[in-house]
C-alpha positions in Angstrom: 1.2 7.0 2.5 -1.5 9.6 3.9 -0.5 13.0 4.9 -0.8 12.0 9.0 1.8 9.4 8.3 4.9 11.7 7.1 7.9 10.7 7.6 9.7 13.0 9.7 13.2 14.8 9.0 15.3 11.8 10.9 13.7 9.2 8.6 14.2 11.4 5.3 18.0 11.5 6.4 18.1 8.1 7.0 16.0 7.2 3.6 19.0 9.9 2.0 21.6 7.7 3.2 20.0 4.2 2.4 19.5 5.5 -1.1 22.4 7.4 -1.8 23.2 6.0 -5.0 19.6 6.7 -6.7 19.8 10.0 -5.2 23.2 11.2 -7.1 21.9 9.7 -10.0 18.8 11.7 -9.9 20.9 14.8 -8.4 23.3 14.6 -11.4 20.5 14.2 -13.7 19.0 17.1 -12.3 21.8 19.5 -12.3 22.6 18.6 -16.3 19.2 19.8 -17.0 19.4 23.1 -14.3 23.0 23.9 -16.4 21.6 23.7 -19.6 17.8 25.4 -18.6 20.5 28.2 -16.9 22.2 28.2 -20.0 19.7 28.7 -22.6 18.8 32.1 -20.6 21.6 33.8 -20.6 26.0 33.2 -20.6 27.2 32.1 -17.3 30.4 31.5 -15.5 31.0 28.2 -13.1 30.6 30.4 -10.2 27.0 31.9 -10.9 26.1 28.4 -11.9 26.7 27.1 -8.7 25.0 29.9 -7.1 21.8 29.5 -8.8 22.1 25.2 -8.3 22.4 26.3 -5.3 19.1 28.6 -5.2 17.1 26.1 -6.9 17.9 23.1 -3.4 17.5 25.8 -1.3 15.3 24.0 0.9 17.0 20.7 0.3 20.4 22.5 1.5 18.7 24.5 4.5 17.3 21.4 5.8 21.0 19.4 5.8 19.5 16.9 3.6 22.1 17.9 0.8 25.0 20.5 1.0 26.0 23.4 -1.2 27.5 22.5 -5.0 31.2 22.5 -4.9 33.3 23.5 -7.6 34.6 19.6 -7.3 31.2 18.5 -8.9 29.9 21.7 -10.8 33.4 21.3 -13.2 33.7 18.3 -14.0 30.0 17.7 -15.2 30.7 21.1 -17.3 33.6 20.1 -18.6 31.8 16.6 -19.8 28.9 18.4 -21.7 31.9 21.1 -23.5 33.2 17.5 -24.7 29.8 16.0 -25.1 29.1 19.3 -27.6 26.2 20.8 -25.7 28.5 23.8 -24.3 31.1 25.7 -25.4 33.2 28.1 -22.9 35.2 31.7 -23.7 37.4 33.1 -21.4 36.2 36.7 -20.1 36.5 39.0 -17.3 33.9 39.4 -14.2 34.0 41.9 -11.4 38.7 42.3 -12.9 38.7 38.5 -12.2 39.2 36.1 -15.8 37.0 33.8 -15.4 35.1 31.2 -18.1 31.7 31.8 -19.4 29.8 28.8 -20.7 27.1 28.5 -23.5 24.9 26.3 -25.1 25.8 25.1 -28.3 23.5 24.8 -31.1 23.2 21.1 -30.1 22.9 22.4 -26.4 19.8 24.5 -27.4 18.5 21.9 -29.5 18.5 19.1 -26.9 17.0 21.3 -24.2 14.4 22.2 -26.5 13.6 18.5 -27.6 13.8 17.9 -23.4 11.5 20.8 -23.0 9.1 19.5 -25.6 9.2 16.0 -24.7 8.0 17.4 -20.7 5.4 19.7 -21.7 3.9 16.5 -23.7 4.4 14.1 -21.1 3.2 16.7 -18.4 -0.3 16.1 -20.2 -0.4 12.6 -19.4 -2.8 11.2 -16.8 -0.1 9.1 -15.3 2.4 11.5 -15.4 0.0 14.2 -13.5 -0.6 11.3 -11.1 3.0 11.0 -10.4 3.6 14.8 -9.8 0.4 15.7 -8.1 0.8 12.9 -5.9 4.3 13.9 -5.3 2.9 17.5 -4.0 0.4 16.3 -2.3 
């Protein structure tokens, strides 16, 4: 597809709904890695999680093509990686509230690293340049 023939927000809603199951698999996909690349910064709880999800599809979430992360879907994927072994969560307080802080485990730190790794290699490929430049384009 050239650059003149962009498809035009009606078509990328329709193209959203059409492929809604690839795009949850990718959006799930994507928000394990943002949760752990969050993570290995700093100690986080659900709520500043969601906020920074949030920051990251900005534009996505501005232009109605997704909608804000609910508490619904931020959980339960957190909850799944504490049993997984990539997290672990301690009760604290924040602004007199308790709420629960998540880290990464050792194993958390160690897979995003490996991830990380595995990227920066593959980011060096010509196919995989190909892929993301033509993707910017």
């Amino acid at each position: 597809m050239r650059n003149d023939e962009l498809i035009n927000e009606d078509e990328t809603h329709l193209l959203f709904k059409e492929n809604k199951v690839l795009i949850k698999n990718i959006s799930n996909g994507i928000m394990r890695s943002l949760i752990v690349w969050n993570l290995s910064k700093k100690s986080l709880h659900g709520y500043d999680l969601m906020k920074k999800i949030d920051e990251f599809f900005k534009p996505q979430i501005e232009a109605g093509l997704i909608k804000n992360v609910s508490h619904s879907k931020v959980y339960p994927i957190l909850n799944q990686m504490e049993e997984e072994g990539l997290l672990k969560s301690h009760e604290g307080m924040h602004n007199n509230h308790q709420v629960k802080f998540y880290n990464l485990t050792s194993k958390g730190s160690r897979v995003f690293e490996t991830v990380k790794h595995d990227f920066q290699k593959n980011f060096k490929r010509d196919i995989v340049q190909d892929y993301i430049f033509t993707c910017l384009k």
